[in-house]
mmCIF file of the C-alpha atoms, coordinates in Angstrom:
data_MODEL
# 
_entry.id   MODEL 
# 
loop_
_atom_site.group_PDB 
_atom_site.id 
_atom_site.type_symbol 
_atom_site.label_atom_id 
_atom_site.label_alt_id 
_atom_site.label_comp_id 
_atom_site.label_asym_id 
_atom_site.label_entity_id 
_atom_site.label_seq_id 
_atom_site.pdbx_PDB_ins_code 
_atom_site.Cartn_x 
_atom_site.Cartn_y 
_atom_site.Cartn_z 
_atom_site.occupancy 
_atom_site.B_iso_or_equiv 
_atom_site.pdbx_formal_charge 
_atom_site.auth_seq_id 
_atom_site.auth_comp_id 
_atom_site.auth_asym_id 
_atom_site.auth_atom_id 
_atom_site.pdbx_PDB_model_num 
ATOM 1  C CA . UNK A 1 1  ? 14.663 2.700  40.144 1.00 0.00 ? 1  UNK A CA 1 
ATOM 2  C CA . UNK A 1 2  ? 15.746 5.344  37.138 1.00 0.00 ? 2  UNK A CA 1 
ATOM 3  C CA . UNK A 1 3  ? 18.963 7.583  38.077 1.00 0.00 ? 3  UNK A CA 1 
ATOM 4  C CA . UNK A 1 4  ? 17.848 11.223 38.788 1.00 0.00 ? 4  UNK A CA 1 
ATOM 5  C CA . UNK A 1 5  ? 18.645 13.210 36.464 1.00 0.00 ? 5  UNK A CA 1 
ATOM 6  C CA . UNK A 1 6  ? 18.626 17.375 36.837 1.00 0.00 ? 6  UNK A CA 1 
ATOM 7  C CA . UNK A 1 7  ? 16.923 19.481 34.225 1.00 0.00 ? 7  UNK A CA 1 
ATOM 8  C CA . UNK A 1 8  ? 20.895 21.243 33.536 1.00 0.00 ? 8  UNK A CA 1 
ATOM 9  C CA . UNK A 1 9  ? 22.260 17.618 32.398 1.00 0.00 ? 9  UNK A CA 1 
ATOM 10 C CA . UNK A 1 10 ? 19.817 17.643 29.850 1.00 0.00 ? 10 UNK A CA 1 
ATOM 11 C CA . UNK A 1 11 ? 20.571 21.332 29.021 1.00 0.00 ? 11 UNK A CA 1 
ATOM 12 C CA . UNK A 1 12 ? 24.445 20.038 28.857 1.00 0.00 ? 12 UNK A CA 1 
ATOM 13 C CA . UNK A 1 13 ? 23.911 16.715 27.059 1.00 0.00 ? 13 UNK A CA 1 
ATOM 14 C CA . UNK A 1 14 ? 21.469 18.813 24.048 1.00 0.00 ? 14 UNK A CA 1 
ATOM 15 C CA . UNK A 1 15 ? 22.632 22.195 23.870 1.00 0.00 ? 15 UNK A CA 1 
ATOM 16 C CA . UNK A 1 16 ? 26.263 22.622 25.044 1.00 0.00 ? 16 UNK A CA 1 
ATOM 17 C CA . UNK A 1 17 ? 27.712 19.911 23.317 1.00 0.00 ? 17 UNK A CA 1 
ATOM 18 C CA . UNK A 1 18 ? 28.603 20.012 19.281 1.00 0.00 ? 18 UNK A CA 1 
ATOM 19 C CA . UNK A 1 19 ? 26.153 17.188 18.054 1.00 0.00 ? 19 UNK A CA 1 
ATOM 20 C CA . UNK A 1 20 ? 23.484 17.168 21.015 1.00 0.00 ? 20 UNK A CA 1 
ATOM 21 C CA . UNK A 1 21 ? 21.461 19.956 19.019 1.00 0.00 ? 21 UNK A CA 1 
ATOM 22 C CA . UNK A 1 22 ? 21.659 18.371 15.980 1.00 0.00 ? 22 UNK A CA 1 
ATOM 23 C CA . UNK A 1 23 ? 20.333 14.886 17.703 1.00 0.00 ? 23 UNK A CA 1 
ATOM 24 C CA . UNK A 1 24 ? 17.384 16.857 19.316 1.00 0.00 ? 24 UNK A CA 1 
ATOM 25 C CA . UNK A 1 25 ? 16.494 18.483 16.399 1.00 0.00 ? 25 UNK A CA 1 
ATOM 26 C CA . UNK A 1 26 ? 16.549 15.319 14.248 1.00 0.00 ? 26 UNK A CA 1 
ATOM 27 C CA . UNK A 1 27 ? 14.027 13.835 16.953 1.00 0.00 ? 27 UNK A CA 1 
ATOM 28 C CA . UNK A 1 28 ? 11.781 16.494 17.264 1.00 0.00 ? 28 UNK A CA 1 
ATOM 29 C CA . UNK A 1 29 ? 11.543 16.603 13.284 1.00 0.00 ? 29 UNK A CA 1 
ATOM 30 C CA . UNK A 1 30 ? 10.530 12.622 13.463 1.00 0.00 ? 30 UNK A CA 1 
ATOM 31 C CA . UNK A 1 31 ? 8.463  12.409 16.633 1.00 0.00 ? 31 UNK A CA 1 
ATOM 32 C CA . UNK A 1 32 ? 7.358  15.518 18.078 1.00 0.00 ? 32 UNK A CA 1 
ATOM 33 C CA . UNK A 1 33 ? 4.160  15.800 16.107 1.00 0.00 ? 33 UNK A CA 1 
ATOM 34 C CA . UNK A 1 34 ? 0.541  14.983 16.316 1.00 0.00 ? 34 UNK A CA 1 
ATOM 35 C CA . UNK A 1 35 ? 0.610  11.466 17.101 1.00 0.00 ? 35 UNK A CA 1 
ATOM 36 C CA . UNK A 1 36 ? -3.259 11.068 15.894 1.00 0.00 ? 36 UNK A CA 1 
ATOM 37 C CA . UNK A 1 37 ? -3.556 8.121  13.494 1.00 0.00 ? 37 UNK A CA 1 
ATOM 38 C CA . UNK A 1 38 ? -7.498 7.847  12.783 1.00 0.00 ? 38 UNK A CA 1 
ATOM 39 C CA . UNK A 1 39 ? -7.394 3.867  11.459 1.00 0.00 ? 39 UNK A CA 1 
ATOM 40 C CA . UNK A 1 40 ? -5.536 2.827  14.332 1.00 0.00 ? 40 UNK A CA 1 
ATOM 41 C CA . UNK A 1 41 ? -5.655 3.395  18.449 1.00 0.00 ? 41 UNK A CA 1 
ATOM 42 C CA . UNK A 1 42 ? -2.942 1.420  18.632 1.00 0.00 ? 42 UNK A CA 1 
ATOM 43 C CA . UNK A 1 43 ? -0.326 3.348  16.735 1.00 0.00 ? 43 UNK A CA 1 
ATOM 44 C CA . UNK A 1 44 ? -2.001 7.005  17.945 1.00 0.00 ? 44 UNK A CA 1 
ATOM 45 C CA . UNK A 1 45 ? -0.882 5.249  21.303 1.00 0.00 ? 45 UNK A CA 1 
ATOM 46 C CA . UNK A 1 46 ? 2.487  4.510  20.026 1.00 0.00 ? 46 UNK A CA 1 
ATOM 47 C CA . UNK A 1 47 ? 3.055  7.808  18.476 1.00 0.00 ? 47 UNK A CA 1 
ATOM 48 C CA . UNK A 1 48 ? 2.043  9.443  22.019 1.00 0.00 ? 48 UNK A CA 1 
ATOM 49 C CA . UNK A 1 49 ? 4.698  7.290  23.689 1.00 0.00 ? 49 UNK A CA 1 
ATOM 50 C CA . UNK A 1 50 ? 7.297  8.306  21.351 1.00 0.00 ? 50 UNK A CA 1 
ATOM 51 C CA . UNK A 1 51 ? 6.298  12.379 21.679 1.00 0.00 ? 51 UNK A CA 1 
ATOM 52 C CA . UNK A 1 52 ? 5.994  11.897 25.516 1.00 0.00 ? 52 UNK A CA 1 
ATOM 53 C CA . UNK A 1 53 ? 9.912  11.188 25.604 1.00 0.00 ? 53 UNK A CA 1 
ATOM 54 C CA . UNK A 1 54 ? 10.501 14.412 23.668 1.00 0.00 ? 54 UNK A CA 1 
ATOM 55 C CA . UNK A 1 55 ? 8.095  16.543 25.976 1.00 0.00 ? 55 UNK A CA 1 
ATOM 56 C CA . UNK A 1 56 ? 9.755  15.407 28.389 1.00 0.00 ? 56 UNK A CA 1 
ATOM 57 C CA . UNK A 1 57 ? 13.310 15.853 27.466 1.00 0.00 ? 57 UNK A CA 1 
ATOM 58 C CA . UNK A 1 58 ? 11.961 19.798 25.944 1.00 0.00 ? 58 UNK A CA 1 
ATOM 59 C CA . UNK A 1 59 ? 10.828 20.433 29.429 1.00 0.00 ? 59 UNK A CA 1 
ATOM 60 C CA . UNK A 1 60 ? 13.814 19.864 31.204 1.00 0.00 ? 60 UNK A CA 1 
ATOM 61 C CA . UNK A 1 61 ? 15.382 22.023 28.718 1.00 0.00 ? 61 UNK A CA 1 
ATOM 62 C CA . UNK A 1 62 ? 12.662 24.965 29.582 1.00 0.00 ? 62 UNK A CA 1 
ATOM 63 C CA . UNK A 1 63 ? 13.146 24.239 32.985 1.00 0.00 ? 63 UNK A CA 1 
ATOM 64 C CA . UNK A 1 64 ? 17.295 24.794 32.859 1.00 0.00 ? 64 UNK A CA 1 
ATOM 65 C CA . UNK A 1 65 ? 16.318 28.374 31.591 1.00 0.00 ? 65 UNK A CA 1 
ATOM 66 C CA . UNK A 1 66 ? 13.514 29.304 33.931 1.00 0.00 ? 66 UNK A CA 1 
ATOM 67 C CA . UNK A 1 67 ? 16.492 29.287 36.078 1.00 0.00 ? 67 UNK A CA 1 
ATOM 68 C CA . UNK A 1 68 ? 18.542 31.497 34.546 1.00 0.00 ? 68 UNK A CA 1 
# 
């Protein structure tokens, strides 16, 4: 079973620390785009996978400042 993790580690790990910002923004810039890829199901699949980790990990982060 995965560790729990709260929405203001993320916020910590990305934003308050001198290279987590950098890391996320790398990511986003590789992954975080439409993952449609019209000759193949297979890698639109992949793609999703891949922009599913960085929704997730951007919604913990906009969760941490809903609670501001």
């Amino acid at each position: 079973m995965p560790v729990k993790v709260d929405c203001f580690t993320f916020a910590k790990v990305f934003e308050d620390r001198g290279n987590g910002e950098a890391v996320l923004n790398h990511l986003t810039q590789l992954y975080w785009k439409n993952p449609y890829t019209p000759e193949s199901t297979t890698e639109t699949a992949y793609k999703a996978g891949q922009m599913a980790v960085l929704d997730y990990i951007i919604n913990q982060l906009n969760e941490a400042h809903s609670n501001d």
